[in-house]
C-alpha distance (Angstrom), angle and dihedral (degrees) to the residues before:
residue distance angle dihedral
X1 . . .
X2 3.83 . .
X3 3.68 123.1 .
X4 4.12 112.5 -126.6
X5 3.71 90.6 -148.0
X6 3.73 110.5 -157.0
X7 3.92 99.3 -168.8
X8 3.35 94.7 60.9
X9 3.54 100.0 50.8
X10 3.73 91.5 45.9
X11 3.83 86.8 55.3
X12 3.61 90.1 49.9
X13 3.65 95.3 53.8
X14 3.49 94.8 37.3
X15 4.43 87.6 61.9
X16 3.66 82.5 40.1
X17 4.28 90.2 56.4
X18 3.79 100.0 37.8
X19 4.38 85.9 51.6
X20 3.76 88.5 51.5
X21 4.39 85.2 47.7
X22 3.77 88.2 48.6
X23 3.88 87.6 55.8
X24 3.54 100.9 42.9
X25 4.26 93.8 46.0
X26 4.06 81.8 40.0
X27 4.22 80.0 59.8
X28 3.53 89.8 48.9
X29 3.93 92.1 -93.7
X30 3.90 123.7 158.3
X31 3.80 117.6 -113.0
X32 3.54 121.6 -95.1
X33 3.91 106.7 -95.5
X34 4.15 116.2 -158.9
X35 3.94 115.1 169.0
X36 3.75 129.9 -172.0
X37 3.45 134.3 -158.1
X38 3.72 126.6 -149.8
X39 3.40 129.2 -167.3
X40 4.25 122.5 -158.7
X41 4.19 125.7 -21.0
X42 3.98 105.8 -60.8
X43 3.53 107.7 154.5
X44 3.87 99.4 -151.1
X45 3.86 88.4 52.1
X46 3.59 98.7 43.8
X47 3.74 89.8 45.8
X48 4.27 89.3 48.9
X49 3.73 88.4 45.9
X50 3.69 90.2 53.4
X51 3.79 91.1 51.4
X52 3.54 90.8 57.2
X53 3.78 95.6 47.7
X54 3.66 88.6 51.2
X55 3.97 93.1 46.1
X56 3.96 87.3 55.6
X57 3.78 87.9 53.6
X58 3.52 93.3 59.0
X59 3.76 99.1 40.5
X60 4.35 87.5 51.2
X61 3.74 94.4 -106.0
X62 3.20 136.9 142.7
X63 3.86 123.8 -116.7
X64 3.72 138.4 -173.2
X65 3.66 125.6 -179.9
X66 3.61 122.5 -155.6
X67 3.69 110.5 -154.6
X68 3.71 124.7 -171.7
X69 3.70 139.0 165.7
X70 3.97 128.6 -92.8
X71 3.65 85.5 -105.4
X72 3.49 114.7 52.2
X73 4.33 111.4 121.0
X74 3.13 119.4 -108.8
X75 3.63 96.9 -113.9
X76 3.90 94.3 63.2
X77 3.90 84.4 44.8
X78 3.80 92.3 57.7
X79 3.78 87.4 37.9
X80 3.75 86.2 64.8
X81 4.06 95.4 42.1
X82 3.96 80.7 55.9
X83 4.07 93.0 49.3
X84 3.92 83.6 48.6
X85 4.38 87.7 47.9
X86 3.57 90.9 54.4
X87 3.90 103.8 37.8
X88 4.05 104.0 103.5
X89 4.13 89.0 -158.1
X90 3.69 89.3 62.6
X91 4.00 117.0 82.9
X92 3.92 98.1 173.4
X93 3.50 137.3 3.2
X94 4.09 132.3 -167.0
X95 3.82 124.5 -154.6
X96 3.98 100.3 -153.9
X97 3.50 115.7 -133.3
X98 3.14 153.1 -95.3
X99 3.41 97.5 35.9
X100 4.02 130.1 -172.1
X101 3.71 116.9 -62.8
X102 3.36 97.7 -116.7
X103 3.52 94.3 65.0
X104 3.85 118.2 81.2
X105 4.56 97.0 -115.0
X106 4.29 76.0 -160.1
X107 3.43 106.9 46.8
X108 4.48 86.1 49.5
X109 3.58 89.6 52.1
X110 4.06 92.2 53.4
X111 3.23 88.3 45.6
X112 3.28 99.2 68.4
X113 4.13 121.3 89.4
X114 3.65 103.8 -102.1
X115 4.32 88.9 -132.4
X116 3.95 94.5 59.4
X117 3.84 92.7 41.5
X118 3.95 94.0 116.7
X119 3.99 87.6 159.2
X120 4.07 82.1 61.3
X121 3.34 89.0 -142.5
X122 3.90 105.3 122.7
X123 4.10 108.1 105.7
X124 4.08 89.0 -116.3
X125 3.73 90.2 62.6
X126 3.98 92.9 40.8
X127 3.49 87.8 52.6
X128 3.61 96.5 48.7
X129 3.72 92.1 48.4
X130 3.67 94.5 47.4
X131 4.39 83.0 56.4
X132 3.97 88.0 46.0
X133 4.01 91.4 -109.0
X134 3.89 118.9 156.6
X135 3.77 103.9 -94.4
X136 3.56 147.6 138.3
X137 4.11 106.9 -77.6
X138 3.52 123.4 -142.1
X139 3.95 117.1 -96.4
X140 3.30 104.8 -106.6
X141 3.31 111.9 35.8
X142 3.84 90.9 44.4
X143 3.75 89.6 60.1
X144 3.66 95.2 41.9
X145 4.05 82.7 54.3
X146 3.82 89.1 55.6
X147 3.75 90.2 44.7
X148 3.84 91.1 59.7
X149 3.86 91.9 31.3
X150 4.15 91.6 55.6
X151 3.92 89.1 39.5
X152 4.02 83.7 58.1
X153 3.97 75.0 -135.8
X154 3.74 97.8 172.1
X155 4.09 112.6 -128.5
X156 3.93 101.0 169.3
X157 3.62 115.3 124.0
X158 4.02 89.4 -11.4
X159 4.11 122.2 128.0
X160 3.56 112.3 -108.0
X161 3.60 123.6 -166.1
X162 3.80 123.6 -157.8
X163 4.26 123.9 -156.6
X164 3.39 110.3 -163.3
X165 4.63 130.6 26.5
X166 4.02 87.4 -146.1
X167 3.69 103.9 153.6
X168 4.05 89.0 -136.9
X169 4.04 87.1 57.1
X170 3.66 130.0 -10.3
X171 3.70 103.8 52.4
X172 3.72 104.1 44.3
X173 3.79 84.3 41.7
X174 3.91 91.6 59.4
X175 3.94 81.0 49.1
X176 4.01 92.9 52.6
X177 3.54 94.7 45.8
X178 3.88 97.1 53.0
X179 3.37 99.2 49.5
X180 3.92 129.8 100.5
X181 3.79 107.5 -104.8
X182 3.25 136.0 95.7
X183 3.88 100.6 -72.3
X184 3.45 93.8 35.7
X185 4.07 140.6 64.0
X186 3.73 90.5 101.7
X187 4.23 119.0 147.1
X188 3.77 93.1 -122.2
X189 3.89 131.6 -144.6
X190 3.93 120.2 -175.2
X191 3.32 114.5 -167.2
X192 4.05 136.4 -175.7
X193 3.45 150.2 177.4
X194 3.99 92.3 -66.2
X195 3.74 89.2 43.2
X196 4.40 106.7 126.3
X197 4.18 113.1 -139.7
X198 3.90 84.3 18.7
X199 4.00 77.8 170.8
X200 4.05 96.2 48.4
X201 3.44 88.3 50.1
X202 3.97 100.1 45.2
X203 3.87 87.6 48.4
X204 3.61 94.4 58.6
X205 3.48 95.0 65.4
X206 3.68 132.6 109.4
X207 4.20 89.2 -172.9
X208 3.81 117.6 33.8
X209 3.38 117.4 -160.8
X210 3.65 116.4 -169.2
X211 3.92 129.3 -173.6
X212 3.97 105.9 135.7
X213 3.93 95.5 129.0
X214 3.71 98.2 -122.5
X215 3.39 124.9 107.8
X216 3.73 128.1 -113.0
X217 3.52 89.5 -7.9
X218 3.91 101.7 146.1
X219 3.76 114.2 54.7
X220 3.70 124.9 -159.0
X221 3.79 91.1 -97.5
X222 4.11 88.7 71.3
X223 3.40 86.1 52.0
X224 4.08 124.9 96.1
X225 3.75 117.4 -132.8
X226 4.14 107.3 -96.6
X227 4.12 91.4 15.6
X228 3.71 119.1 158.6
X229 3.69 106.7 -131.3
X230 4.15 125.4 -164.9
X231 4.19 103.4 -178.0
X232 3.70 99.7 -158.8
X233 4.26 95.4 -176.6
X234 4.02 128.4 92.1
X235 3.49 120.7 -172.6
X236 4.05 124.2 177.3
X237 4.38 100.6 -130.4
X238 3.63 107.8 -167.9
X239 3.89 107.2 -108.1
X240 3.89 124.4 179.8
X241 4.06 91.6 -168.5
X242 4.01 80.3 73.4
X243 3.54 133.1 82.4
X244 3.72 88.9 -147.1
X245 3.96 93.0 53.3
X246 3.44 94.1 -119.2
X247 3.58 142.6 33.7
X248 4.17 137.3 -152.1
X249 3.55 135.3 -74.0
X250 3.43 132.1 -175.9
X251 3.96 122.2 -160.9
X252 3.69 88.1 -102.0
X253 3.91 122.3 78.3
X254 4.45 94.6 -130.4
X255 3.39 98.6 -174.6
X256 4.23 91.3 65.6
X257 3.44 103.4 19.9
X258 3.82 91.2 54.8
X259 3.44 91.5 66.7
X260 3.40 97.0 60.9
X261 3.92 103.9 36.7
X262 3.72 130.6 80.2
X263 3.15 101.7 -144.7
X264 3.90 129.0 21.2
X265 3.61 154.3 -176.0
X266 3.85 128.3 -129.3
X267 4.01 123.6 -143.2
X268 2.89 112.6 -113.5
X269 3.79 106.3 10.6
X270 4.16 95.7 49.7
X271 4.02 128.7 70.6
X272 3.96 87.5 -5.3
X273 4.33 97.7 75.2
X274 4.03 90.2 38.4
X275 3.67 89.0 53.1
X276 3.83 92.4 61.7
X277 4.14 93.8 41.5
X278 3.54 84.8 51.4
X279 4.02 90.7 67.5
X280 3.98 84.7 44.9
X281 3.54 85.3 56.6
X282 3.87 109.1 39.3
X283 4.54 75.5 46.0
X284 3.83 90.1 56.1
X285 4.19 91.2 46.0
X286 3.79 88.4 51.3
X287 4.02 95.4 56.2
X288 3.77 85.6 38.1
X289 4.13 87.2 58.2
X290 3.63 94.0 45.9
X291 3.76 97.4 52.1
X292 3.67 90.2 51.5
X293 3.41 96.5 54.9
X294 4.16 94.6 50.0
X295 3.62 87.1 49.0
X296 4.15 91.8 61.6
């Protein structure tokens, strides 16, 4: 077995995206500019927010974050996504989910201008991924594509199986992994919670891809001998051997599925850091795009 270790690459990239800002400010360039906007007090947002403040700090962005409480309308939130649309210094924005349920998770996302969409969730830029258009990728899946991409993992005429249709993950992954490019080509199953011989199907796979949001959920008997296996899930499990209380679990059950896999990732440490660069990244593109079209 041979760990896929997400923080590393993330660190990687992240040197590789603050020497490309140095260049472009060097060239008399503007600064990268990724905001965020919270809404209300919920710890794992705030703290994933924070991350991504922090990662912009150390890539030689700039950041603003937008903070606002759990119950602001939704007409002075999409006020704000507009103020954010029409601000020239911005090049991408994220609305950080999930947001209060009186607020319409939909109507945000379409909301948002379709260029400064670095969470590449908009339906313009699903759509133009799903046609194999240049466009901002979603998070996730774009880092998990580096992952296997970095790993020189090879996906080309291999079976992969999908758990979990989440719009966030699973679905535009099974899109991603189908398509011809160079992490791509792959006969592709999705599968779900309705999904009959869920284990059949999960040990035919040469790639695993796993983002069902409950923890240890495959066991190394639904895995096939030699798989390559991305776990995607995190879930806090109370633990009283921890300082913290608890301690992280991904929807994959490491400890026996890493003796059968090839390749493997750890939780936390795997998908989680790539997800973050991936916003650096899909940032970067945007100011890229707009300094191409002020040069023609």
């Amino acid at each position: 077995m041979q760990l896929i270790d997400g923080k590393a690459t993330s660190n990687a990239i992240k040197q590789e995206i603050a020497e490309e800002v140095r260049k472009l400010t060097a060239a008399g360039g503007k600064k990268p500019h990724l905001a965020a906007i919270l809404v209300g007090e919920d710890g794992a947002s705030r703290t994933y927010v924070n991350h991504k403040v922090k990662s912009c700090e150390q890539v030689g962005f700039d950041s603003t974050l937008c903070k606002f409480d759990a119950d602001i309308t939704e007409e002075k939130l999409l006020q704000a996504i507009e103020d954010l649309n029409n601000n020239d210094d911005i090049d991408g924005f994220i609305v950080q989910l999930p947001l209060p349920k009186h607020i319409d998770e939909t109507k945000v996302t379409e909301a948002i201008d379709p260029k400064k969409d670095v969470d590449g969730f908009h339906p313009a830029n699903l759509g133009k991924m799903m046609l194999g258009l240049p466009t901002f990728l979603p998070a996730t899946p774009y880092g998990i594509v580096q992952l296997l991409d970095r790993y020189n993992i090879e996906t080309s005429g291999k079976k992969c199986v999908i758990v979990g249709r989440s719009h966030i993950v699973g679905t535009p992954m099974s899109l991603l992994m189908s398509r011809n490019s160079k992490v791509g080509n792959c006969t592709v199953t999705l599968t779900h919670s309705r999904t009959q011989n869920l284990k059949e199907e999960c040990l035919s796979a040469d790639i695993l891809i796993v983002a069902l949001g409950r923890a240890e959920f495959v066991t190394a008997d639904m895995v096939k001998e030699g798989a390559t296996v991305i776990d995607v899930g995190i879930t806090r499990i109370e633990d009283p051997s921890k300082k913290s209380g608890f301690s992280l679990k991904g929807d994959v059950k490491f400890d026996e599925v890493s003796e059968k896999a090839s390749w493997i990732t750890p939780v936390p440490g795997g998908v989680g850091p790539m997800t973050v660069v991936s916003l650096l990244m899909n940032t970067l593109e945007s100011v890229k795009r707009k300094s191409v079209k002020e040069t023609i």
